[in-house]
PyMOL commands that place a pseudoatom at each C-alpha (Angstrom):
pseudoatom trace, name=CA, resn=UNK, resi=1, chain=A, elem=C, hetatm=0, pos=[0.000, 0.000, 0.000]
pseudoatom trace, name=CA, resn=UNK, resi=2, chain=A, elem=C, hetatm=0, pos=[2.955, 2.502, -1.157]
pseudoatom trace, name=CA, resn=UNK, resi=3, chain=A, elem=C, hetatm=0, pos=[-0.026, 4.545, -2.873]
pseudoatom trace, name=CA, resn=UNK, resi=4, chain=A, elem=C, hetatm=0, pos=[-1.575, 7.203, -1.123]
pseudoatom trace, name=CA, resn=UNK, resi=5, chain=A, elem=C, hetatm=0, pos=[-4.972, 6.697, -2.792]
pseudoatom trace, name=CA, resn=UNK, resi=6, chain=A, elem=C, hetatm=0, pos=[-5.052, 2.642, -1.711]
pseudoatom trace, name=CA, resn=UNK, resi=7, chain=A, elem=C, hetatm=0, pos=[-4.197, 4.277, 1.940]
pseudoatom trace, name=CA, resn=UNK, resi=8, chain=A, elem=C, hetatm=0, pos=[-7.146, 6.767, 1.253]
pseudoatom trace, name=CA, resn=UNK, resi=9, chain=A, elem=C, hetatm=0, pos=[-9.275, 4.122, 0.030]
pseudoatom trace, name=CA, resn=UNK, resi=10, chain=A, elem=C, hetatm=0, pos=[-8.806, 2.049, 3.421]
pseudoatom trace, name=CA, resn=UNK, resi=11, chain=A, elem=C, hetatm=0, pos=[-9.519, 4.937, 5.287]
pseudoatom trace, name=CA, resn=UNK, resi=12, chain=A, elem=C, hetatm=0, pos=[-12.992, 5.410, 3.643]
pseudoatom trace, name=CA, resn=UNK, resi=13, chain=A, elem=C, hetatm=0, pos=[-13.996, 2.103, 4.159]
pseudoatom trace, name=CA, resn=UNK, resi=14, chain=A, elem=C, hetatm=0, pos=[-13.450, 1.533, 7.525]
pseudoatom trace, name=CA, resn=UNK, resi=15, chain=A, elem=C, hetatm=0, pos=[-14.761, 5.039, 8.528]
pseudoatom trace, name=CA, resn=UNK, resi=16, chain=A, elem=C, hetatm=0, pos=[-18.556, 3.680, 6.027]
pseudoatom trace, name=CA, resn=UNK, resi=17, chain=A, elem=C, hetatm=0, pos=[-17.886, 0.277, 8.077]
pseudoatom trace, name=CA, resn=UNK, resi=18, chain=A, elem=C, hetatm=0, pos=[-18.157, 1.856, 11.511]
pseudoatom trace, name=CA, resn=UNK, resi=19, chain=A, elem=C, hetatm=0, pos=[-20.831, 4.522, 10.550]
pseudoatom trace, name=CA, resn=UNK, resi=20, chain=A, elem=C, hetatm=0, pos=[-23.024, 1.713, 9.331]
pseudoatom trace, name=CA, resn=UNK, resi=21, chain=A, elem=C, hetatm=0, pos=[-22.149, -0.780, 11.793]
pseudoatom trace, name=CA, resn=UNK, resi=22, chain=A, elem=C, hetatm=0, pos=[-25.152, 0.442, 14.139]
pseudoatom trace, name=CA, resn=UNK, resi=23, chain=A, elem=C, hetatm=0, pos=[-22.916, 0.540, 16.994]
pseudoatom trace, name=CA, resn=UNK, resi=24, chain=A, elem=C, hetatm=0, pos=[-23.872, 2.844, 19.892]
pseudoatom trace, name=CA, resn=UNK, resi=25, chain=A, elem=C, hetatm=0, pos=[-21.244, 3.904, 21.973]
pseudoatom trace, name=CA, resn=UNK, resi=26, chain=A, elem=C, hetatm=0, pos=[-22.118, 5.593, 25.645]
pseudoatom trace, name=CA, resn=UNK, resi=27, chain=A, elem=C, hetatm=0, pos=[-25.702, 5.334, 27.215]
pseudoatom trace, name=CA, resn=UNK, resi=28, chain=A, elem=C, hetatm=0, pos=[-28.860, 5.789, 25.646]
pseudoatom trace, name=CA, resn=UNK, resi=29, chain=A, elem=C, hetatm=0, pos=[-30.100, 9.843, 26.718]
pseudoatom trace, name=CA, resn=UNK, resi=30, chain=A, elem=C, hetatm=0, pos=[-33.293, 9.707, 28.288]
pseudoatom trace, name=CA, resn=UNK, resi=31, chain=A, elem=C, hetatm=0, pos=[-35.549, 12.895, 27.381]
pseudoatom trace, name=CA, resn=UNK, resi=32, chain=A, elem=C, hetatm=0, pos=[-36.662, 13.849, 30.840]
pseudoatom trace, name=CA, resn=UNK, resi=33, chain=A, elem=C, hetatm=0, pos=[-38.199, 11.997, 33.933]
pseudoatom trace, name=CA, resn=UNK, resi=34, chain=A, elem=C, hetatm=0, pos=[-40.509, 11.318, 36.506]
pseudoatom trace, name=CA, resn=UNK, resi=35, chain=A, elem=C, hetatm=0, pos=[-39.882, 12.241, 39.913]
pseudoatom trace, name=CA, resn=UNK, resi=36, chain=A, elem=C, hetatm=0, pos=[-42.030, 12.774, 43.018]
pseudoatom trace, name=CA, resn=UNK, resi=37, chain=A, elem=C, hetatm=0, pos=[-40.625, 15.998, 45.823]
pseudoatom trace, name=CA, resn=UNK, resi=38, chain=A, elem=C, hetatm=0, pos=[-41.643, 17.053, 48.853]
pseudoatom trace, name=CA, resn=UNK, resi=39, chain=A, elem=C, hetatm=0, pos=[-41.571, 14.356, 51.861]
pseudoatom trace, name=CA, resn=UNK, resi=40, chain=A, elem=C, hetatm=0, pos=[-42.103, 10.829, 52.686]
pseudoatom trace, name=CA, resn=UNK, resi=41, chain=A, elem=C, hetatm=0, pos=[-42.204, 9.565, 55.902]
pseudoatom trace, name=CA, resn=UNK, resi=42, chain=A, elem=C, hetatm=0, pos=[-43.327, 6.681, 57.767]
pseudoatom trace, name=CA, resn=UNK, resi=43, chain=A, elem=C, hetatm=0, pos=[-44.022, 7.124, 61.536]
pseudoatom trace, name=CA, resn=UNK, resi=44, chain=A, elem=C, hetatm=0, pos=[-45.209, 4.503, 63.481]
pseudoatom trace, name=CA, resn=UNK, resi=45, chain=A, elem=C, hetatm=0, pos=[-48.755, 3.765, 62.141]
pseudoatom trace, name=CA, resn=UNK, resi=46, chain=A, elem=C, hetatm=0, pos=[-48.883, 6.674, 59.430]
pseudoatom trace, name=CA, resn=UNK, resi=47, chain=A, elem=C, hetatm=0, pos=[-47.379, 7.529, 56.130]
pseudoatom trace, name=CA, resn=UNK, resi=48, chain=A, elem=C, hetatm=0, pos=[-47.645, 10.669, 54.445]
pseudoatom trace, name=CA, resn=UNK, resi=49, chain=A, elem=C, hetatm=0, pos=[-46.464, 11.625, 51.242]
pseudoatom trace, name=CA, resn=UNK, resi=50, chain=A, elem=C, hetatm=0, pos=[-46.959, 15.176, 50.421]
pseudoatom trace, name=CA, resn=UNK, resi=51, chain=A, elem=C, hetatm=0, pos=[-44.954, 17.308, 47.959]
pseudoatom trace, name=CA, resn=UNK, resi=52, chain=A, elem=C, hetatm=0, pos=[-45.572, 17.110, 43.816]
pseudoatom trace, name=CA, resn=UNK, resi=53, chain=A, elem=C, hetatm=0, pos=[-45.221, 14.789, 41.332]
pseudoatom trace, name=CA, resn=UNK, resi=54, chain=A, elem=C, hetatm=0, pos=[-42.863, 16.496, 38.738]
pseudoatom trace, name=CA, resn=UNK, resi=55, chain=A, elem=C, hetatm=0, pos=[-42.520, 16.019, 34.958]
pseudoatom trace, name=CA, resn=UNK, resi=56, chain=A, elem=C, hetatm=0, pos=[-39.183, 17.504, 34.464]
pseudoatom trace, name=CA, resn=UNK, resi=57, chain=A, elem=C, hetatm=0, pos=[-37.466, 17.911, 31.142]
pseudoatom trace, name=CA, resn=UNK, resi=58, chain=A, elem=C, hetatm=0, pos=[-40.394, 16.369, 29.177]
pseudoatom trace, name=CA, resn=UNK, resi=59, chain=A, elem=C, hetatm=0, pos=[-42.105, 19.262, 27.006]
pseudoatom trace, name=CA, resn=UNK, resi=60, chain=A, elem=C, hetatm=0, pos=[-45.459, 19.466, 25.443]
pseudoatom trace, name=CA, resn=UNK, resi=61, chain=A, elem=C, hetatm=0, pos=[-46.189, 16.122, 26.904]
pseudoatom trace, name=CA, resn=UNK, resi=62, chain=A, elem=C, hetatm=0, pos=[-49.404, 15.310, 29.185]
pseudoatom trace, name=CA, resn=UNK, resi=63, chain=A, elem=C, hetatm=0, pos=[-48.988, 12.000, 30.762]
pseudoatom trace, name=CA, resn=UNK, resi=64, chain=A, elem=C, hetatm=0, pos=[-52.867, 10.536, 31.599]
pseudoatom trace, name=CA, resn=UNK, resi=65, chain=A, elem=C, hetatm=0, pos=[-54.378, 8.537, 34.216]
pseudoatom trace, name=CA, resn=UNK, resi=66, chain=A, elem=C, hetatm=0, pos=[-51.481, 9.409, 36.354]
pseudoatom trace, name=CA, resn=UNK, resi=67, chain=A, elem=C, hetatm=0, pos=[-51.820, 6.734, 39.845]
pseudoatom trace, name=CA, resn=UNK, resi=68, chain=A, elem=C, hetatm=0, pos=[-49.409, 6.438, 42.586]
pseudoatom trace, name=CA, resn=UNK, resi=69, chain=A, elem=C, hetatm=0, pos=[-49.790, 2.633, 44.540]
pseudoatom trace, name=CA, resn=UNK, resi=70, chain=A, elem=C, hetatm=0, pos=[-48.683, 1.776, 47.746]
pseudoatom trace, name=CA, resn=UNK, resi=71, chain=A, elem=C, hetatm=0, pos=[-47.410, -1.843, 47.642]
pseudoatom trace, name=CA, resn=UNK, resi=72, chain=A, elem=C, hetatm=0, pos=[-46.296, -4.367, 50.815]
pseudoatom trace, name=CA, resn=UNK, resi=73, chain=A, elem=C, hetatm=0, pos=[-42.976, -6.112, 50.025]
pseudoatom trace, name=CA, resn=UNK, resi=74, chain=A, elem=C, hetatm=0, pos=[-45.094, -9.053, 49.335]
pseudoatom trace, name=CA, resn=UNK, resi=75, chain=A, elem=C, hetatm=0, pos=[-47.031, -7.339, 46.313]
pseudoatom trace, name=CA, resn=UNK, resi=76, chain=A, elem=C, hetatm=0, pos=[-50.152, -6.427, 47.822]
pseudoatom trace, name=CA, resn=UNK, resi=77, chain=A, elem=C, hetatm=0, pos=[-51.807, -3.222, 47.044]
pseudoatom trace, name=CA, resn=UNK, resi=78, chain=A, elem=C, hetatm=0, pos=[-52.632, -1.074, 50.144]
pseudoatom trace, name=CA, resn=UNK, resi=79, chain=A, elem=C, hetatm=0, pos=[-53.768, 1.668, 47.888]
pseudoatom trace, name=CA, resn=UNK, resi=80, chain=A, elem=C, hetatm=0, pos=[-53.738, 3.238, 44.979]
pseudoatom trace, name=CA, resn=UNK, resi=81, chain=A, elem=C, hetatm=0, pos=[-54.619, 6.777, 44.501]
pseudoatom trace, name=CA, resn=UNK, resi=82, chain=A, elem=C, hetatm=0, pos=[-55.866, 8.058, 40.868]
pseudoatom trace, name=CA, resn=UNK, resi=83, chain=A, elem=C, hetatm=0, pos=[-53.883, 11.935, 40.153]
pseudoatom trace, name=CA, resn=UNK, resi=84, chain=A, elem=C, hetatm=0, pos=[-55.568, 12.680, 36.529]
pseudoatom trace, name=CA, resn=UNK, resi=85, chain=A, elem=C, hetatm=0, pos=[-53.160, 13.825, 34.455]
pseudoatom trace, name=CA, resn=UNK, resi=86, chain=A, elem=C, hetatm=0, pos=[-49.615, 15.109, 34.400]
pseudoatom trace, name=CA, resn=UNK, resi=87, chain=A, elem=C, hetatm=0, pos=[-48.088, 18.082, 32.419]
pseudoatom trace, name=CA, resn=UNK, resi=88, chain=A, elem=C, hetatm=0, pos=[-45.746, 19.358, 34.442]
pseudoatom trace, name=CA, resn=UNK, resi=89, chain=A, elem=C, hetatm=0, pos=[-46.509, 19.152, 38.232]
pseudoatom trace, name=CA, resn=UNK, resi=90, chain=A, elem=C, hetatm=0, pos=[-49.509, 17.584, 40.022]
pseudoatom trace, name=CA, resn=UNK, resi=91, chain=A, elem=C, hetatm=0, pos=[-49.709, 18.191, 43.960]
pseudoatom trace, name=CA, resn=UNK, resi=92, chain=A, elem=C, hetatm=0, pos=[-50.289, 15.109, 45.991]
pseudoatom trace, name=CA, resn=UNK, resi=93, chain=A, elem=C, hetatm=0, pos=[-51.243, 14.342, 49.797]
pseudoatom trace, name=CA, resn=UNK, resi=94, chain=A, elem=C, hetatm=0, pos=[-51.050, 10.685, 50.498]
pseudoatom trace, name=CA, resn=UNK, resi=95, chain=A, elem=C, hetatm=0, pos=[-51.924, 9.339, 54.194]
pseudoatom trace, name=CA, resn=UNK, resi=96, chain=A, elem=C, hetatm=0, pos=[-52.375, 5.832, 55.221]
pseudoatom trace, name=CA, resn=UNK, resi=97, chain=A, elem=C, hetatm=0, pos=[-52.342, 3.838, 58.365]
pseudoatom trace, name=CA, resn=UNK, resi=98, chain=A, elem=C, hetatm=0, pos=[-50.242, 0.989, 56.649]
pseudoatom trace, name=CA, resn=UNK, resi=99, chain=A, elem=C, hetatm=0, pos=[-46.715, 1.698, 55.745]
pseudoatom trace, name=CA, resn=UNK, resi=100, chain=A, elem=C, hetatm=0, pos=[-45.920, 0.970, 52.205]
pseudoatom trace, name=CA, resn=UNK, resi=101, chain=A, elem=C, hetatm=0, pos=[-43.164, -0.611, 51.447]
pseudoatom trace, name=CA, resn=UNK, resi=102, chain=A, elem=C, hetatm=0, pos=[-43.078, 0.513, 47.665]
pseudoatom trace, name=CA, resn=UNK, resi=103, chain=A, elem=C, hetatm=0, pos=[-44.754, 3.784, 46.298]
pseudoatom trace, name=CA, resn=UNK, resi=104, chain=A, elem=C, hetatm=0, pos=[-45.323, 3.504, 42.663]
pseudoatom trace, name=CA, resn=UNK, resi=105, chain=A, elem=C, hetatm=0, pos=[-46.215, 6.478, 40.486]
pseudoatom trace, name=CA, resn=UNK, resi=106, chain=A, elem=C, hetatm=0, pos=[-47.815, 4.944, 37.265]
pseudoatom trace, name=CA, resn=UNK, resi=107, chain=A, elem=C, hetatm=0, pos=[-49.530, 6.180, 33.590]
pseudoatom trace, name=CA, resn=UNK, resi=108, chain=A, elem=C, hetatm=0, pos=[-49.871, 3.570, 30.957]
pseudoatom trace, name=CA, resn=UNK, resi=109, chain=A, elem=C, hetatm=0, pos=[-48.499, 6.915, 29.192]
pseudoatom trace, name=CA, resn=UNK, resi=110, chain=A, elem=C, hetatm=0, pos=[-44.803, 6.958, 30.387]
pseudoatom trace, name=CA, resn=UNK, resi=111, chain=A, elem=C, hetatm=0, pos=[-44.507, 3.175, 28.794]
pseudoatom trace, name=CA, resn=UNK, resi=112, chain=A, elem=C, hetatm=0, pos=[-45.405, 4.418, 25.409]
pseudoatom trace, name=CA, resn=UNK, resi=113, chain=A, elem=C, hetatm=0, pos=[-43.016, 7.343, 25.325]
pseudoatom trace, name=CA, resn=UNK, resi=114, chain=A, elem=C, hetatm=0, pos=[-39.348, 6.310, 24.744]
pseudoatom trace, name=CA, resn=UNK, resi=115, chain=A, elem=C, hetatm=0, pos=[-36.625, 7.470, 26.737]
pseudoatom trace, name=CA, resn=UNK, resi=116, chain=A, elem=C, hetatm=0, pos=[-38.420, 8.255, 30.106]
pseudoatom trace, name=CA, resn=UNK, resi=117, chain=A, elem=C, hetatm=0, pos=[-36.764, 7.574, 33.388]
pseudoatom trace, name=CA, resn=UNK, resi=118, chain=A, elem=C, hetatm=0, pos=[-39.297, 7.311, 36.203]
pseudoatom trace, name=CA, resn=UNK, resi=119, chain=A, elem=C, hetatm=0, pos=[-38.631, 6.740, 39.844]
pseudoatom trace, name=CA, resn=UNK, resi=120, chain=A, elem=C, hetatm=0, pos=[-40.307, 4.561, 42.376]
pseudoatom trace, name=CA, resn=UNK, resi=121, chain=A, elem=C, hetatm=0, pos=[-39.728, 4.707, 46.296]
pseudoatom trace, name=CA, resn=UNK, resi=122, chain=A, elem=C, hetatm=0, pos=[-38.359, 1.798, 48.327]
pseudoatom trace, name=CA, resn=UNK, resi=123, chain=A, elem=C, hetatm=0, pos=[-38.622, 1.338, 52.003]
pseudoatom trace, name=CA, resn=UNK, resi=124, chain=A, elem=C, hetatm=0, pos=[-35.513, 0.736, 53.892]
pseudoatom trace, name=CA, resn=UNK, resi=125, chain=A, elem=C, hetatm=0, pos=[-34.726, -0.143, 57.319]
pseudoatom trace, name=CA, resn=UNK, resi=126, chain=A, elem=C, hetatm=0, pos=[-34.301, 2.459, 58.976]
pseudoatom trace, name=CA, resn=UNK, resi=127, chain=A, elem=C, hetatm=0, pos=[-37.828, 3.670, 57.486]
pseudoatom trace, name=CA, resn=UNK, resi=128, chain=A, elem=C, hetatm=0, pos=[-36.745, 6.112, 55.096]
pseudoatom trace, name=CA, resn=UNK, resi=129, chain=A, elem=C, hetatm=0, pos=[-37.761, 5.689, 51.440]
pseudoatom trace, name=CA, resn=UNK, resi=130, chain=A, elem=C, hetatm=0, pos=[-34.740, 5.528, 48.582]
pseudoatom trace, name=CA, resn=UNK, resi=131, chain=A, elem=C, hetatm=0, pos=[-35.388, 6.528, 45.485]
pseudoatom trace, name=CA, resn=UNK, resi=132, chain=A, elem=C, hetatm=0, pos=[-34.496, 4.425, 41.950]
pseudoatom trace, name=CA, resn=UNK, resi=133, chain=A, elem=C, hetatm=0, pos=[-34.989, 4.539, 38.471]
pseudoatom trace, name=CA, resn=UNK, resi=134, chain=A, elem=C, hetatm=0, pos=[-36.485, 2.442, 35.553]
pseudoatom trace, name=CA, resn=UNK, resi=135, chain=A, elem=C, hetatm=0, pos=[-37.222, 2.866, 31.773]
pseudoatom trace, name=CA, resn=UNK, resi=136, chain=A, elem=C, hetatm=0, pos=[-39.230, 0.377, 31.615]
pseudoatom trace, name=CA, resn=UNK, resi=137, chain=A, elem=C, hetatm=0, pos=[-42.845, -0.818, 33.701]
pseudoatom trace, name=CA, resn=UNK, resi=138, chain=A, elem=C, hetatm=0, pos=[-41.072, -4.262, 33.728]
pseudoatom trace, name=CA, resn=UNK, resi=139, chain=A, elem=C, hetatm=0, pos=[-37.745, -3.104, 35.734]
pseudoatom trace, name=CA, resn=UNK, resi=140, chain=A, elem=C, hetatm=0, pos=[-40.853, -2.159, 38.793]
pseudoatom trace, name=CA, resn=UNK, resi=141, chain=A, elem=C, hetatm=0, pos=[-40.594, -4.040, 41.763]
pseudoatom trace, name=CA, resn=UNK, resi=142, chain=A, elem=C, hetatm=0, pos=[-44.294, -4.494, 41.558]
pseudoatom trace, name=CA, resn=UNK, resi=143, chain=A, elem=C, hetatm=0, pos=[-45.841, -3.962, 38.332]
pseudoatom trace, name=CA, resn=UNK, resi=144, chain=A, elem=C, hetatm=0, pos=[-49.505, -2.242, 38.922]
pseudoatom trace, name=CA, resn=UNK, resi=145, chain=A, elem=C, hetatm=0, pos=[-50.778, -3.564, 35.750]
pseudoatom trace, name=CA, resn=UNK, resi=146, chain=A, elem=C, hetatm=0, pos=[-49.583, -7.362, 35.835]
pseudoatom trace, name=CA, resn=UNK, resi=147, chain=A, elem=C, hetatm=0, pos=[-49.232, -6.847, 39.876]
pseudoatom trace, name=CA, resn=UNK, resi=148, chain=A, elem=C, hetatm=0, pos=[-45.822, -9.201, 39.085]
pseudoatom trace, name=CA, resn=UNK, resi=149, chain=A, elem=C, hetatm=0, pos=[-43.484, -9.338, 42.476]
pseudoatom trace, name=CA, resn=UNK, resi=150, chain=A, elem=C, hetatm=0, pos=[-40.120, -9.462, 42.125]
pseudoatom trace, name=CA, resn=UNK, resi=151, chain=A, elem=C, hetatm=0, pos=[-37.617, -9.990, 45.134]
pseudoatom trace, name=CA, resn=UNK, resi=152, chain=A, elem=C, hetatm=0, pos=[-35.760, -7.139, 46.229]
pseudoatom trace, name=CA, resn=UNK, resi=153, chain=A, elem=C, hetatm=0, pos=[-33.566, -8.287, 49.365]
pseudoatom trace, name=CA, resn=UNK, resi=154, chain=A, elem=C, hetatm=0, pos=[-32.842, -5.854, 51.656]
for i in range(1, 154): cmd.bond("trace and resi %d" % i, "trace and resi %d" % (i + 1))
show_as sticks, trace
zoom trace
């Protein structure tokens, strides 16, 4: 390969090669995501969840029939609470006597949308609630529509 265009040639090829490959380097971006603030706590015999569900980073979108579930460990529903629909913030005031120990915000909506993170709460031991993230309804400890349990060890 002495000649420059046989070098140049190469080049050109394996530059098509790795543009058509399909290859995705990096994570995927995620256009925005679902996220409840304000406070959770569970005292004793009553949890209260009061603060906003937020729809940050996802324009123009209204997300519809908007629930949050409260879940035991085992996968039974203590309650679920219908919201409406979610543009950009919805206020919510949650009490019960049980303590949860999931809480599940839900649309058949954020499913349907690519590239949505949306967090779910998790009960520790020492009561307060952790936050984590899925894309997808599957990736939920409890999934409100199949009401599928998966085991989450503490």
């Amino acid at each position: 390969m002495k000649d420059p265009n046989s070098k140049l040639i190469v080049l050109s090829l394996v530059i098509i090669l790795v543009a058509l490959s399909g290859c995705k380097a990096g994570n995927p971006v995620y256009n925005g995501s679902i996220r409840f603030s304000g406070e959770m706590t569970a005292v004793e015999d009553e949890f209260i969840m009061e603060g906003d569900l937020d729809n940050e980073g996802i324009a123009n979108m209204t997300f519809n029939n908007l629930n949050v579930y409260l879940y035991y460990a085992n996968g039974t529903r203590i309650k679920k609470h219908h919201m409406g629909d979610l543009s950009t913030t919805v206020p919510v005031t949650i009490r019960s006597t049980q303590i949860p120990d999931y809480v599940i915000i839900d649309s058949p909506d954020f499913w349907s949308t690519s590239k949505v993170e949306v967090a779910y709460y998790e009960k520790r031991k020492s009561g307060n609630y952790t936050e984590s993230i899925v894309t997808e309804r599957d990736d939920l400890p409890v999934n409100p529509r199949h009401r599928n349990i998966k085991y989450r060890p503490w």
